[in-house]
Backbone as CSV, one residue per row, in Angstrom:
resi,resn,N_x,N_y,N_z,CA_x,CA_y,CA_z,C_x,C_y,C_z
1,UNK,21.327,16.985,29.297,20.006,16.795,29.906,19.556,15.344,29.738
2,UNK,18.988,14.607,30.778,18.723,13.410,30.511,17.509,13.567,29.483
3,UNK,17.085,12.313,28.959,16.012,12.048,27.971,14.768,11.989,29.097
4,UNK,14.024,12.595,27.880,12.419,13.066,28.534,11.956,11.869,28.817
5,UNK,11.363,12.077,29.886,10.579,10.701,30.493,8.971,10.663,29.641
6,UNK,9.051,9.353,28.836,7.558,9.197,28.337,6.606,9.200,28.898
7,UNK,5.380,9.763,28.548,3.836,9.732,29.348,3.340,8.096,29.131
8,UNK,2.423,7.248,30.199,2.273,6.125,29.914,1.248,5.926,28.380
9,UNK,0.204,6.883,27.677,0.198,6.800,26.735,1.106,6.819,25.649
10,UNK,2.013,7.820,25.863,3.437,7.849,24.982,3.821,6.152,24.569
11,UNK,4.292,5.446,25.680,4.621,4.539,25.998,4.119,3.034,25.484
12,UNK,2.747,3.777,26.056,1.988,2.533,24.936,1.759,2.176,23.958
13,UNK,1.989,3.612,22.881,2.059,3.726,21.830,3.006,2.864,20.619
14,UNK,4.346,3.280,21.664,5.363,2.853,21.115,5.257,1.742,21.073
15,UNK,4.744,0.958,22.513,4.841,-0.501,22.297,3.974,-1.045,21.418
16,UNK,3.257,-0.535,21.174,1.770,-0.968,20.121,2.391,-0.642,18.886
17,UNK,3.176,0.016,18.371,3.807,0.475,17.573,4.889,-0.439,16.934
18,UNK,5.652,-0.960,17.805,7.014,-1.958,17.915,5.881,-3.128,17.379
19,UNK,5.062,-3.463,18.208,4.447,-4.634,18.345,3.932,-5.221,16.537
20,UNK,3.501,-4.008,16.032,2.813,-3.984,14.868,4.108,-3.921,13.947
21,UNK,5.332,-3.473,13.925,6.165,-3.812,12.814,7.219,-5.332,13.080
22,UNK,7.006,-5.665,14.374,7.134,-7.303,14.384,6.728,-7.881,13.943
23,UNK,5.140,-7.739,14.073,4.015,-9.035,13.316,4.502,-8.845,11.887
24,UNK,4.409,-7.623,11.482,4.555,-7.385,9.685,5.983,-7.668,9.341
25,UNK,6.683,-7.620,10.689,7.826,-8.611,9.844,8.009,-10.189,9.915
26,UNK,7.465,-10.586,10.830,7.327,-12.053,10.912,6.264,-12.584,10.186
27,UNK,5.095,-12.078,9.603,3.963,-12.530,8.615,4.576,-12.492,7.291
28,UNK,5.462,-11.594,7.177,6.407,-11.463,5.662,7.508,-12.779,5.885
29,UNK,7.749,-13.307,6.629,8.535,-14.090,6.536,8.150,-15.717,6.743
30,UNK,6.918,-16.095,7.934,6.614,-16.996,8.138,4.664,-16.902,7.779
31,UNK,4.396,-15.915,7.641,3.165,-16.006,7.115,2.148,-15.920,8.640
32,UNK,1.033,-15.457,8.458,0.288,-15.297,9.396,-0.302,-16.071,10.520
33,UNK,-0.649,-17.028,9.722,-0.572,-18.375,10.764,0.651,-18.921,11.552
34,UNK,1.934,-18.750,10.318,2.634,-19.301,11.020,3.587,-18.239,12.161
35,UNK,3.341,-17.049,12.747,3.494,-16.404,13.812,2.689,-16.244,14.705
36,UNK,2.754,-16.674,15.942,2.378,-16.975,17.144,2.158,-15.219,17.820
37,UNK,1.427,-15.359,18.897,1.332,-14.261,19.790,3.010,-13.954,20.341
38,UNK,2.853,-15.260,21.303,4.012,-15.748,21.569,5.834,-14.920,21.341
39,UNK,5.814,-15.267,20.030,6.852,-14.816,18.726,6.583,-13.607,18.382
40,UNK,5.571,-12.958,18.258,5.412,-11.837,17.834,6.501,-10.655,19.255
41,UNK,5.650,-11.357,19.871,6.111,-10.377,21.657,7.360,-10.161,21.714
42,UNK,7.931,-11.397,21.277,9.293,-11.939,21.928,10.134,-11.229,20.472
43,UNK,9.486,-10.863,19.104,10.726,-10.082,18.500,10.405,-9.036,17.938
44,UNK,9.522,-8.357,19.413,9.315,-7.060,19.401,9.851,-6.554,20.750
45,UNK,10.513,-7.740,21.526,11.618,-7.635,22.584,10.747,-6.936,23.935
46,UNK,9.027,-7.616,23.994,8.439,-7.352,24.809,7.833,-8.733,25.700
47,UNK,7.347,-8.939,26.683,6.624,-10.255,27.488,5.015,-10.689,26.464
48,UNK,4.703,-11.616,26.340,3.254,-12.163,25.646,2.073,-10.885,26.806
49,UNK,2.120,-10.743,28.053,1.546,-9.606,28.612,1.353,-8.051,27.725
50,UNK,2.613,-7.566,27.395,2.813,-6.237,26.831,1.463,-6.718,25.475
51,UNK,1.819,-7.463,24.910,0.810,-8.079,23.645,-0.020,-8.035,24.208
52,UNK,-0.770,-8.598,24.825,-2.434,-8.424,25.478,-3.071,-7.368,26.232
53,UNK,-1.850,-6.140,26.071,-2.169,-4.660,26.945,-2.566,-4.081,25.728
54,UNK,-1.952,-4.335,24.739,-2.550,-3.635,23.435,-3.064,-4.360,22.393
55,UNK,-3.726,-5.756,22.351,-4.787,-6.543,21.728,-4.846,-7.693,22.110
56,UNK,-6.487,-7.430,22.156,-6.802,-9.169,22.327,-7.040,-9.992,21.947
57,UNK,-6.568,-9.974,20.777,-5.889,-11.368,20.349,-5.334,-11.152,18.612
58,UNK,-4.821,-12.158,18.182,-4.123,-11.996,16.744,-4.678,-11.175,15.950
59,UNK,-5.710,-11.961,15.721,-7.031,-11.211,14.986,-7.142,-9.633,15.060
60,UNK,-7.239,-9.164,16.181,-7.578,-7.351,16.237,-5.737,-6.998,15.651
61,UNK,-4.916,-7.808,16.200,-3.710,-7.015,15.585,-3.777,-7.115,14.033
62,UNK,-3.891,-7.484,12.946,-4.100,-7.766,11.891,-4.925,-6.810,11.310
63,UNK,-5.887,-6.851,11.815,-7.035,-5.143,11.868,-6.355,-4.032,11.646
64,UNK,-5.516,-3.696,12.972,-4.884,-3.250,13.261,-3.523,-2.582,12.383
65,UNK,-3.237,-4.313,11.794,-1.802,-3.626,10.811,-2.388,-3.221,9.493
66,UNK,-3.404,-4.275,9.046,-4.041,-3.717,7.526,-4.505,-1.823,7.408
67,UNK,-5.132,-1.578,9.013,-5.761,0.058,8.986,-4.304,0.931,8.868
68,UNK,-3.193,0.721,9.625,-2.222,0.930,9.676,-1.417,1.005,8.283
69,UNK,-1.083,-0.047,7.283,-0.664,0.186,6.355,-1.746,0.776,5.144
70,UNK,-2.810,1.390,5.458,-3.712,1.629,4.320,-3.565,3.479,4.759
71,UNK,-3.683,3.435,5.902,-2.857,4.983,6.008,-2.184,5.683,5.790
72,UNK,-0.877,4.227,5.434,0.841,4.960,5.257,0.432,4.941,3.777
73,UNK,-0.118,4.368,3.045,0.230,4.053,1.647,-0.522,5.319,1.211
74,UNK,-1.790,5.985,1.809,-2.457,6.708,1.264,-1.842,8.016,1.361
75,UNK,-1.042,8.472,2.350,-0.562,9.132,2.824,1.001,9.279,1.990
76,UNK,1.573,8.286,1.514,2.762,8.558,0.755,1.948,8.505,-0.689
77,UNK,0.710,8.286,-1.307,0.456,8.472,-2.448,0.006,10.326,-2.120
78,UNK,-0.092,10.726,-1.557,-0.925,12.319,-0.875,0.638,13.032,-1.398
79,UNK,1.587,12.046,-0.559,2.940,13.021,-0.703,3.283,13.244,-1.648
80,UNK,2.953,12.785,-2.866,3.431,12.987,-4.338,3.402,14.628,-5.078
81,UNK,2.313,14.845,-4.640,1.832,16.147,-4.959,1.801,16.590,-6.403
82,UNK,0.638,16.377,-6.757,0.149,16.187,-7.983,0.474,17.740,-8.996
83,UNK,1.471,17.209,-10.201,1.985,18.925,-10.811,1.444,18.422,-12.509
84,UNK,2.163,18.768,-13.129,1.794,18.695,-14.320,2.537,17.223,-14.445
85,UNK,2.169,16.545,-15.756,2.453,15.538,-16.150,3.339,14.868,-16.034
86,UNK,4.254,15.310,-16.477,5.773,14.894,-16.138,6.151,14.992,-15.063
87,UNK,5.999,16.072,-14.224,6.016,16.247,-12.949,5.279,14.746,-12.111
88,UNK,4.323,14.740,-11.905,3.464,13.683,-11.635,4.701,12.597,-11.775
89,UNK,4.722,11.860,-12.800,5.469,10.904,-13.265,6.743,10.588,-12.830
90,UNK,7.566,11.596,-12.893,8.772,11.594,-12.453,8.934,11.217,-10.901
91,UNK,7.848,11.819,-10.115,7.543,11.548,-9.212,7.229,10.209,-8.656
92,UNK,6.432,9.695,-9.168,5.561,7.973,-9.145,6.936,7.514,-9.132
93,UNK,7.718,7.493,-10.405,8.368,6.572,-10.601,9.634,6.107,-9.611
94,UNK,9.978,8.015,-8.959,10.840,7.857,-7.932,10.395,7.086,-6.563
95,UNK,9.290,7.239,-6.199,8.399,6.829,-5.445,8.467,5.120,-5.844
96,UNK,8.328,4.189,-7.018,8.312,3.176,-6.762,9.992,2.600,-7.435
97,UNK,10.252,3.151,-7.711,11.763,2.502,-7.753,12.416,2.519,-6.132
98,UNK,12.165,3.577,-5.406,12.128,3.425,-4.123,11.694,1.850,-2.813
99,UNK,10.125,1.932,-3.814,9.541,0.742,-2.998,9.731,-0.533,-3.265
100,UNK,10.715,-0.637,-4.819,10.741,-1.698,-5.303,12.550,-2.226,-4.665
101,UNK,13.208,-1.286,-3.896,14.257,-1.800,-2.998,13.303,-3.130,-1.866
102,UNK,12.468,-3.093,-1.624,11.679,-3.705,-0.561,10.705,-4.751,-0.928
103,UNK,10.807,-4.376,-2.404,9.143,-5.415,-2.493,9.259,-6.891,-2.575
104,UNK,10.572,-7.443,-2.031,9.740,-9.388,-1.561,9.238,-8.944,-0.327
105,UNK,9.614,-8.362,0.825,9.026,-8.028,2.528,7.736,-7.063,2.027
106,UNK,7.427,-6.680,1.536,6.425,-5.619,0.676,5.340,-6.243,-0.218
107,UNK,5.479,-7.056,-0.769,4.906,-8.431,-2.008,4.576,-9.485,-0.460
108,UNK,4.920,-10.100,0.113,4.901,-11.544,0.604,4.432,-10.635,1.804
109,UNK,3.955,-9.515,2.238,3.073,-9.300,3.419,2.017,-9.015,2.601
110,UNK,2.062,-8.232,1.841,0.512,-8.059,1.169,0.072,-9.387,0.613
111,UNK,0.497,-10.220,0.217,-0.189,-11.533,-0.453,-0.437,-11.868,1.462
112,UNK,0.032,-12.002,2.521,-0.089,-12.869,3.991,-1.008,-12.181,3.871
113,UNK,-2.177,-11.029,3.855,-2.774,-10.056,4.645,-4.077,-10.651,3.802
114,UNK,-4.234,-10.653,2.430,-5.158,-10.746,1.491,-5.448,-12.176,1.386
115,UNK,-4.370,-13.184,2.032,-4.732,-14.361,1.967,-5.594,-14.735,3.714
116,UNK,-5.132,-13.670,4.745,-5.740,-13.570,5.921,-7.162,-13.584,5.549
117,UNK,-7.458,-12.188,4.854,-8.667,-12.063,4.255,-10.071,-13.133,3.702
118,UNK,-8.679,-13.606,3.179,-9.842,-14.940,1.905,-10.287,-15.786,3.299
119,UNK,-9.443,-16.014,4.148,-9.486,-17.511,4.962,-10.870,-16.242,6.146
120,UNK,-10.237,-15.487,6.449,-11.206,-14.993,7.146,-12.150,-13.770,7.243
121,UNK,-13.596,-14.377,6.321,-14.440,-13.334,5.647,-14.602,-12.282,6.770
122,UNK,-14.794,-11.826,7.744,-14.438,-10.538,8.828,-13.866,-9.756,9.128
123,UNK,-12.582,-10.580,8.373,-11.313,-9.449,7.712,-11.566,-8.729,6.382
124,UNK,-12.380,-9.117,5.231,-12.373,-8.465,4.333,-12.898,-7.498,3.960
125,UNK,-13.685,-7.035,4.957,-14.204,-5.307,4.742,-12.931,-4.322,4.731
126,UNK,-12.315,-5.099,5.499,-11.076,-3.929,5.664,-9.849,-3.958,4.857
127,UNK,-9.851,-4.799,4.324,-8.848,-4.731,3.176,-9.730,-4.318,2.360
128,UNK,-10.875,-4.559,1.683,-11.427,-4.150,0.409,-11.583,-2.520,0.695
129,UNK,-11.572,-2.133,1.924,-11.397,-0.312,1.962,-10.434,0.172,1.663
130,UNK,-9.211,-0.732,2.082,-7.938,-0.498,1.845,-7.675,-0.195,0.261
131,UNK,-8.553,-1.223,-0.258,-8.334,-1.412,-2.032,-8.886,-0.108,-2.319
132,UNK,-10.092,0.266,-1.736,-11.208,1.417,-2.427,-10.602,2.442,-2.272
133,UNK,-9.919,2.832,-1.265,-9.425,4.357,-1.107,-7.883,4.315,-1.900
134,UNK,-7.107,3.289,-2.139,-5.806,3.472,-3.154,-6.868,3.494,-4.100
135,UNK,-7.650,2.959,-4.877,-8.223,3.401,-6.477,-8.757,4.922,-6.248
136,UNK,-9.229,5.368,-4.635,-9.554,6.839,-5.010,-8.504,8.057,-5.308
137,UNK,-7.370,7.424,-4.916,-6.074,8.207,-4.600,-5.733,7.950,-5.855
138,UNK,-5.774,6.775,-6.877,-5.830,6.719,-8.268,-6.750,7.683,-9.328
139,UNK,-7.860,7.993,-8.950,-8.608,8.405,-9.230,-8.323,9.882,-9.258
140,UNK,-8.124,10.447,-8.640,-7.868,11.963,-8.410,-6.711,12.398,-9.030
141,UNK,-5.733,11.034,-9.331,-4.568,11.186,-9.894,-4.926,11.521,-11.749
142,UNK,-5.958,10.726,-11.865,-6.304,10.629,-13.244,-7.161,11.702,-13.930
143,UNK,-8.033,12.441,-12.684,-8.994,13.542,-12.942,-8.071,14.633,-12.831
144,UNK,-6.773,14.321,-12.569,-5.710,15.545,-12.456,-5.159,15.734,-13.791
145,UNK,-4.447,14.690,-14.167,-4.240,14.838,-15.213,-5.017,15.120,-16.736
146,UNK,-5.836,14.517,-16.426,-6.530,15.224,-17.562,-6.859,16.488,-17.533
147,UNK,-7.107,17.123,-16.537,-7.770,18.409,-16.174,-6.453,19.398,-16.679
148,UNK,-5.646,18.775,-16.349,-4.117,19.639,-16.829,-3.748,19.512,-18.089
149,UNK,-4.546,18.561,-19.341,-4.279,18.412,-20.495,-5.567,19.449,-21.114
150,UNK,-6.483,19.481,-20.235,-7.489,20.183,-20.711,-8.297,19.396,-21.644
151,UNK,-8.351,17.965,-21.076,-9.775,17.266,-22.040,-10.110,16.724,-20.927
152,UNK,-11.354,15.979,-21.278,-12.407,15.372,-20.916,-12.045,13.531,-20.795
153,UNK,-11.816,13.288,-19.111,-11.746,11.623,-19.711,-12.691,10.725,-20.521
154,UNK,-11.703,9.824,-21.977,-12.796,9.062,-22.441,-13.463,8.046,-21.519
155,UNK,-13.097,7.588,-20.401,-14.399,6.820,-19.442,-14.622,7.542,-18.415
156,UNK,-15.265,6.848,-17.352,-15.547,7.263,-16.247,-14.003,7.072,-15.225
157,UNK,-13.421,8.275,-14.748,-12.209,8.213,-13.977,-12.176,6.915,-12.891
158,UNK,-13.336,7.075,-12.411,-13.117,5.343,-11.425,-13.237,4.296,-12.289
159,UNK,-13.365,4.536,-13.539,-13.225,3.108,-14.406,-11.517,2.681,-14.589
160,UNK,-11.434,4.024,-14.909,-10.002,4.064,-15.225,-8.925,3.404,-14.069
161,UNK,-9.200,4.339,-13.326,-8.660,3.950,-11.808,-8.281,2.827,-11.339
162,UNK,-9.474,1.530,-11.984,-9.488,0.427,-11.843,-8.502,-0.176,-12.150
163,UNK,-8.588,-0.065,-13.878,-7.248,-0.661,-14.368,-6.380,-0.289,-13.872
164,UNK,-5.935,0.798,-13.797,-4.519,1.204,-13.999,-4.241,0.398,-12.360
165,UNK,-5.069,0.443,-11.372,-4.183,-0.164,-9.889,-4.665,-1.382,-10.134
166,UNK,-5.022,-2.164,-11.016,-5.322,-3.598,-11.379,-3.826,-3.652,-12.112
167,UNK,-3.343,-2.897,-12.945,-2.511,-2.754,-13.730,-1.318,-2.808,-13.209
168,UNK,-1.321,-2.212,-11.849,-0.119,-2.143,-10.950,0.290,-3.386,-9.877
169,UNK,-0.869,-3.752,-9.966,-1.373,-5.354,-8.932,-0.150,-6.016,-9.610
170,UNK,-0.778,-6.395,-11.221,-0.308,-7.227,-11.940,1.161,-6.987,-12.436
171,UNK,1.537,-5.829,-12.694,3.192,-5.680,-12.842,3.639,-6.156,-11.931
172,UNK,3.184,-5.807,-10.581,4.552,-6.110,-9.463,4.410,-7.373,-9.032
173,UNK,3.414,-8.400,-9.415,3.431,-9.753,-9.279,4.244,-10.035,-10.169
174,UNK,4.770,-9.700,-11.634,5.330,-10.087,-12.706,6.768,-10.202,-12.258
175,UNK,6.491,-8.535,-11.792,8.160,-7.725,-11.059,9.063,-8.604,-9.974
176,UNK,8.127,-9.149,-9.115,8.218,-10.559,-7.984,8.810,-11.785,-8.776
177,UNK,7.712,-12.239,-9.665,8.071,-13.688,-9.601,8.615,-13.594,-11.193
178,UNK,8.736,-13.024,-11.687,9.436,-13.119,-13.117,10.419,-11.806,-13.854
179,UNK,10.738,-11.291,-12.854,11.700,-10.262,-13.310,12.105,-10.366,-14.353
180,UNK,12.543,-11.281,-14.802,13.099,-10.779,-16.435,12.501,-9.905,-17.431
181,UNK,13.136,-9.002,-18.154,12.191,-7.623,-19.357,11.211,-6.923,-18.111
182,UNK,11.338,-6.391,-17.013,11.192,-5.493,-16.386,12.055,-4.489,-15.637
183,UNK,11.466,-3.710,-15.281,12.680,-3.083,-14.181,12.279,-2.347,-13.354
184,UNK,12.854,-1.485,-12.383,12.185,-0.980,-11.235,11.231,-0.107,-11.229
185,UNK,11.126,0.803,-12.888,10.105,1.477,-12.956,9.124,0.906,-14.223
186,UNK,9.118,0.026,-14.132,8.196,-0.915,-14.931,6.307,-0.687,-14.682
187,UNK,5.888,-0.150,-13.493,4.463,0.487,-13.142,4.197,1.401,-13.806
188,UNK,5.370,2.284,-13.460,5.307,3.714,-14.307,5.257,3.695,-15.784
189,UNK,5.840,3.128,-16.424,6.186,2.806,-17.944,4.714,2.597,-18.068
190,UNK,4.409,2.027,-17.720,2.917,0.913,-18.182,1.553,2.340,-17.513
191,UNK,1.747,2.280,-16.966,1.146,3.842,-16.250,0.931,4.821,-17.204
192,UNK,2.082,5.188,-18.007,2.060,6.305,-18.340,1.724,6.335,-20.155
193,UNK,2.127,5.057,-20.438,1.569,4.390,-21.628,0.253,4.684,-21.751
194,UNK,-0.541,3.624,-20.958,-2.041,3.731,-20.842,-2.824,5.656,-21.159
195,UNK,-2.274,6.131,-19.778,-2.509,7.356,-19.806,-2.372,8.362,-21.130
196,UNK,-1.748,7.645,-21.788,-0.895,8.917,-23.075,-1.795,8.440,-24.463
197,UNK,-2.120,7.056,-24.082,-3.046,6.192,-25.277,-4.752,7.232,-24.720
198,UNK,-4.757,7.059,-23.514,-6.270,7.861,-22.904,-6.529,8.820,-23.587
199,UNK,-5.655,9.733,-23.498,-5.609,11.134,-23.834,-5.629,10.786,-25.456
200,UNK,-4.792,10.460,-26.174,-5.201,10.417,-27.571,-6.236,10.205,-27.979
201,UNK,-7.006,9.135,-27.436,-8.388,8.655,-27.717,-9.384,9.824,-27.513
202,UNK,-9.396,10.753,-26.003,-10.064,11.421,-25.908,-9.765,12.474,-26.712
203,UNK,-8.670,12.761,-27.600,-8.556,14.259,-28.150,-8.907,13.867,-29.196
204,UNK,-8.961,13.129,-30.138,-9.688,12.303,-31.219,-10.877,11.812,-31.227
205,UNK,-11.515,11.800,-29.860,-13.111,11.795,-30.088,-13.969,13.402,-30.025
206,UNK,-12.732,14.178,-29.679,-13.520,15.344,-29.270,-13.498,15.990,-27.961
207,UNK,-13.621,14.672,-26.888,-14.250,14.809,-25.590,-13.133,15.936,-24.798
């Protein structure tokens, strides 16, 4: 049977689709400024036209890829599926030893996106949502676990939350530019540390 003929939304999709893992691969490589409309089109193997059928101009694509990757990320932190402790863990860790096959194209787009940001204050509502909803997806992670130890967190869970994806910021910058005495599950280690120190504190205050 020949292949199904796409609907022109179908269609557009895809190209809007293609279009958006070009830019994120050419911003990982030459940085945001330094990819053109132009370049983007051309190695997403479409005309600078196809680009202006689905944004008008750099700027909305960027929008575009930040809403885009704040979806996938929330959505593969969802996939984890939160079990008991170890469970949990074992999980994370498979999950970022996974991501850490990728993280210079993974590291050097998120620093292009956040440095988009700084240069252009109009962009930063939308990354800082991006930030707020991974600490909530942190958050639920942390009100889980405790709830499964059966204590009471010693802070407030969005306090916690903080660190620990402040905590994760800062490993995988380490993990990037100074690999040495780390390793691929080096988040997790440090993750689960924190967490295990939490819980002591709280079963020793009572709470």
């Amino acid at each position: 049977m020949p292949p199904k003929r796409l609907t022109r939304d179908e269609s557009r999709a895809r190209t809007r689709e293609r279009l958006l893992e070009a830019a994120a691969e050419l911003f990982a490589e030459r940085g945001v400024n330094g990819a053109s409309v132009e370049q983007i089109a051309e190695h997403a193997g479409f005309s600078r036209g196809a680009f202006y059928g689905n944004f008008a101009d750099k700027h909305e694509l960027v929008v575009a890829l930040l809403k885009q990757r704040t979806r996938h990320e929330i959505a593969e932190v969802g996939a984890l599926k939160l079990g008991s402790a170890d469970e949990t863990m074992d999980r994370l860790r498979e999950w970022n030893v996974k991501r850490a096959r990728n993280l210079d194209g993974w590291f050097a787009l998120r620093t292009e996106l956040a440095l988009y940001a700084l240069r252009n204050p109009e962009a930063r509502p939308m990354v800082g949502e991006g930030e707020r909803l991974a600490r909530e997806a942190v958050e639920d992670g942390v009100r889980h676990q405790f709830a499964v130890l059966g204590l009471e967190p010693p802070a407030d869970p969005a306090f916690i939350a903080l660190i620990v994806h402040s905590l994760q910021d800062g490993l995988l910058l380490q993990r990037f530019l100074a690999p040495e005495g780390t390793s691929d599950g080096v988040v997790v280690d440090a993750v689960q540390l924190v967490m295990r120190a939490l819980a002591a504190l709280s079963a020793t205050s009572g709470r």
